[in-house]
N, C-alpha and C positions, 0 to 999 in steps of 0.2 A: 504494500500500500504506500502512495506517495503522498503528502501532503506539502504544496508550499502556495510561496504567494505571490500573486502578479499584480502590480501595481502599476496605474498610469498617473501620470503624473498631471498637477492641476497644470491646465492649459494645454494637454495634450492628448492623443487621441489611441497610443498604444501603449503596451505594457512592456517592462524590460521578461527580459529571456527565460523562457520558461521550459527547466527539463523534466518530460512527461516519463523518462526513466520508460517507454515501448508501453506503456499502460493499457491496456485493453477498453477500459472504460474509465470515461471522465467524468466529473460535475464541477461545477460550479457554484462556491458559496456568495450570494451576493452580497454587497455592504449595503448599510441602510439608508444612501441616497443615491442616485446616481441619473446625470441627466438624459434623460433619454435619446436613446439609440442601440439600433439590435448590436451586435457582439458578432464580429468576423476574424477569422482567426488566421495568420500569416506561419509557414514552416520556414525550415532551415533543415538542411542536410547534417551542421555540424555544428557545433559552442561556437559563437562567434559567427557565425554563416552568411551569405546573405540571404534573409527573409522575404517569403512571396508569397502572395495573395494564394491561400488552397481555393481549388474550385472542384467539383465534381465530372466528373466523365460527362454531362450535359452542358459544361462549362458556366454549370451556376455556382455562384459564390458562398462557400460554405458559411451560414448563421446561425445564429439562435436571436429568436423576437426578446426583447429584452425593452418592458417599457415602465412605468410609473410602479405597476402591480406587482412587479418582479424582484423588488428590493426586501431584503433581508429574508432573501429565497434560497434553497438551493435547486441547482436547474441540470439536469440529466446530461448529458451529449452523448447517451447510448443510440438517437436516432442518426447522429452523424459520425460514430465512432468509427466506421469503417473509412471514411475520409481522411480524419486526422491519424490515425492508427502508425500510419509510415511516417509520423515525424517526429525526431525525440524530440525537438526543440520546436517551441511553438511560440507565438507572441501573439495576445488579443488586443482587438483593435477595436475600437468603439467606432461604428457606424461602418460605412462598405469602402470598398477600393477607391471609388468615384469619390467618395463626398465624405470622408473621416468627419468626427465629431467630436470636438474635444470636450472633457470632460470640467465642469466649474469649480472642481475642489479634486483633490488626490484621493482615489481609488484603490481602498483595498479588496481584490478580489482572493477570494481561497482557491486551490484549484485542488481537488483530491482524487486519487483513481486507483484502480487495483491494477497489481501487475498480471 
């Protein structure tokens, strides 16, 4: 089981470096505000890597809806765990490729998964 934490920082729209340690399934603990926008998630091949938009075999951008209701939630990602799965390093990004959203205060997110 891995537990750590990804944080974005106030005024900015993604999280520093996050190793998933090959986890099979993820969640997400959310903090009790966070201004809305869904949650897009960027890999990396290695520590330090360069970081890229995941997208699916339909070339849609992997999300999770993440809005006012979703705060001091925990949020599954077993429906796009086959997505994220190949990447040990991952970094979350608030809002999508096109149109980031940065957040109005620093973000702490938990992120937990089994191996």
């Amino acid at each position: 089981m891995i537990q750590v934490t990804a944080t974005i920082a106030i005024s900015a729209s993604q999280s520093d470096e996050i190793d998933t340690r090959n986890s099979n399934s993820l969640a997400l603990l959310m903090p009790a505000a966070w201004t809305a926008a869904a949650i897009t998630f960027l890999g990396a091949e290695k520590h330090g890597g360069t970081f890229l938009p995941i997208y699916d075999d339909s070339e849609n951008e992997i999300s999770v809806a993440v809005d006012k209701i979703n705060v001091s939630t925990a949020i599954s990602l077993a429906a796009i765990s086959e997505e994220l799965r190949p990447f040990r390093y991952i970094k979350l990004r608030s809002g999508v490729a096109a149109t980031p959203v940065v957040q109005e205060a620093a973000r702490t997110i938990q992120v937990i998964g089994k191996e």
